[in-house]
C-alpha positions as CSV (number, residue, x, y, z in Angstrom):
1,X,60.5,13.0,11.1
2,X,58.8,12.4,7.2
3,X,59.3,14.0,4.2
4,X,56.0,14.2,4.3
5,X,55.2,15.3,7.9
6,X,57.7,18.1,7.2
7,X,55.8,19.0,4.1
8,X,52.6,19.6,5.9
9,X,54.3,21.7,8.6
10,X,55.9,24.0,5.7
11,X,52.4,24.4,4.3
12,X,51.1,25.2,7.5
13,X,53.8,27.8,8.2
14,X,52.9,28.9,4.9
15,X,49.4,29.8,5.8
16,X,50.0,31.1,9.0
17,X,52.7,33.7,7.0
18,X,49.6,34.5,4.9
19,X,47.0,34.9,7.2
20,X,49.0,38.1,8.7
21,X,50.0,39.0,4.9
22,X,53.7,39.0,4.9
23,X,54.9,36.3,2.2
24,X,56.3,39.5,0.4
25,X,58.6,40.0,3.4
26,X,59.3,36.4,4.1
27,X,60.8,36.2,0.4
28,X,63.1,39.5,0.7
29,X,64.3,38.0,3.8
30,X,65.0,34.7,2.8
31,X,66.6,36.3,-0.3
32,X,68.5,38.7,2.1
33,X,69.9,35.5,4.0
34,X,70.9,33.5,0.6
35,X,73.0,36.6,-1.0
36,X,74.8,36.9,2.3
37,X,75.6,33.0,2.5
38,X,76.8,33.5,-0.8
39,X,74.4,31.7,-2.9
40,X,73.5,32.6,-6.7
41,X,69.7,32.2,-6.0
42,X,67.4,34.8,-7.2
43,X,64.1,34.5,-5.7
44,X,61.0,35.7,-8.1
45,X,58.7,37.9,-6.0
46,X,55.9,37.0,-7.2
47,X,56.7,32.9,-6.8
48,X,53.9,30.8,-5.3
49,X,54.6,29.3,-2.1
50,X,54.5,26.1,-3.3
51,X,57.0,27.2,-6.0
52,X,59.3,28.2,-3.1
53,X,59.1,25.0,-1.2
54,X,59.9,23.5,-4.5
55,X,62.9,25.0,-5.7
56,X,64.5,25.6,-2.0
57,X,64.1,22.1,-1.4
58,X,65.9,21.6,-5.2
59,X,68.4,24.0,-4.2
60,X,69.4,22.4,-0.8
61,X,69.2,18.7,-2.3
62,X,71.5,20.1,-4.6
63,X,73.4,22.2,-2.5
64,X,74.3,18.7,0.0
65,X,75.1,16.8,-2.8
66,X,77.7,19.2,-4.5
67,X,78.2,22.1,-2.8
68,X,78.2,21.3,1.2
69,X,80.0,24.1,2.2
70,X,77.6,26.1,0.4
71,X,74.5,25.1,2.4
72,X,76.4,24.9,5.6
73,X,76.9,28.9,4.6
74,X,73.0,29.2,4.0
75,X,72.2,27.3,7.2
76,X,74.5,29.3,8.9
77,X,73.3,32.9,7.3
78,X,69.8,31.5,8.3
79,X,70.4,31.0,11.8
80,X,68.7,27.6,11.6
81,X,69.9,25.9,14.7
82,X,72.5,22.9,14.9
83,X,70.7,21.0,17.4
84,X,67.7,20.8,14.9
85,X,69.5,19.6,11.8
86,X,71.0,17.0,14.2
87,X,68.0,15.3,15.7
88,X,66.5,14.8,12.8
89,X,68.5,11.7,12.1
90,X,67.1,11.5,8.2
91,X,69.8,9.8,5.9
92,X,67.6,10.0,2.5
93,X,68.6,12.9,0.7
94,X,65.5,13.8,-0.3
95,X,64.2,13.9,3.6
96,X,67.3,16.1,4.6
97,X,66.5,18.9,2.3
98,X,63.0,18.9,2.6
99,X,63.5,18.9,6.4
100,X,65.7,21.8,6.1
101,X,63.5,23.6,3.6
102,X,60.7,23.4,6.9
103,X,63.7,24.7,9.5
104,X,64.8,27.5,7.4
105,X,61.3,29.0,6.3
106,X,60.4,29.1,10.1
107,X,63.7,30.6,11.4
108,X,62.9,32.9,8.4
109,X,59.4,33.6,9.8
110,X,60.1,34.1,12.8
111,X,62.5,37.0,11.7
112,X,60.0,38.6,10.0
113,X,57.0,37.6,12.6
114,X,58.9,39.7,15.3
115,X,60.2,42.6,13.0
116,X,56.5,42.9,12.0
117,X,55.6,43.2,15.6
118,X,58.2,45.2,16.8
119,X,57.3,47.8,14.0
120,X,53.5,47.4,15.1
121,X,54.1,48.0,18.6
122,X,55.7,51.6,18.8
């Protein structure tokens, strides 16, 4: 997989969290995730989604290259699964966090795609 094949599915999972209105909720639960991975990252609530692909994909890059444990925390706090960090087999930095920017917006989304509809359907 591309850095850039993984940066049209985050935009694309970006416009699908709009279309049902819940970027707001996608934010508090992505910073819900990175305070209890322990990781000093305060997210703005009113940050553009490109903003956020932006400076997750800093913070990862620079999470693997000083701080490993860190975004092995984050990963882990995420739920982002194993097998799909794995198969990836990226070795350019670069690739690697943007590929794990994509995997942890849609574990995030997903999260907050079936609260949403478990709230909607009682």
């Amino acid at each position: 997989m591309s850095k850039n094949r993984d940066l049209i599915l985050v935009q694309n999972l970006l416009v699908e969290v709009d279309s049902f209105d819940l970027y707001t909720k996608l934010l508090t639960q992505l910073q819900k995730d990175m305070d209890r991975a322990g990781i000093g990252f305060s997210i703005r609530s009113k940050l553009k989604s490109n903003e956020l692909v932006h400076e997750l994909t800093e913070l990862l890059k620079n999470k693997l290259q000083s701080a490993f444990n860190e975004y092995l925390n984050l990963l882990y706090a995420v739920d982002v699964s194993e097998k799909e960090i794995m198969n990836s087999n990226l070795e350019n930095i670069d690739d690697i966090a943007v590929h794990a920017t994509y995997l942890i917006l849609k574990r995030e989304w997903k999260k907050v795609w079936y609260r949403y509809h478990d709230s909607n359907a009682k």
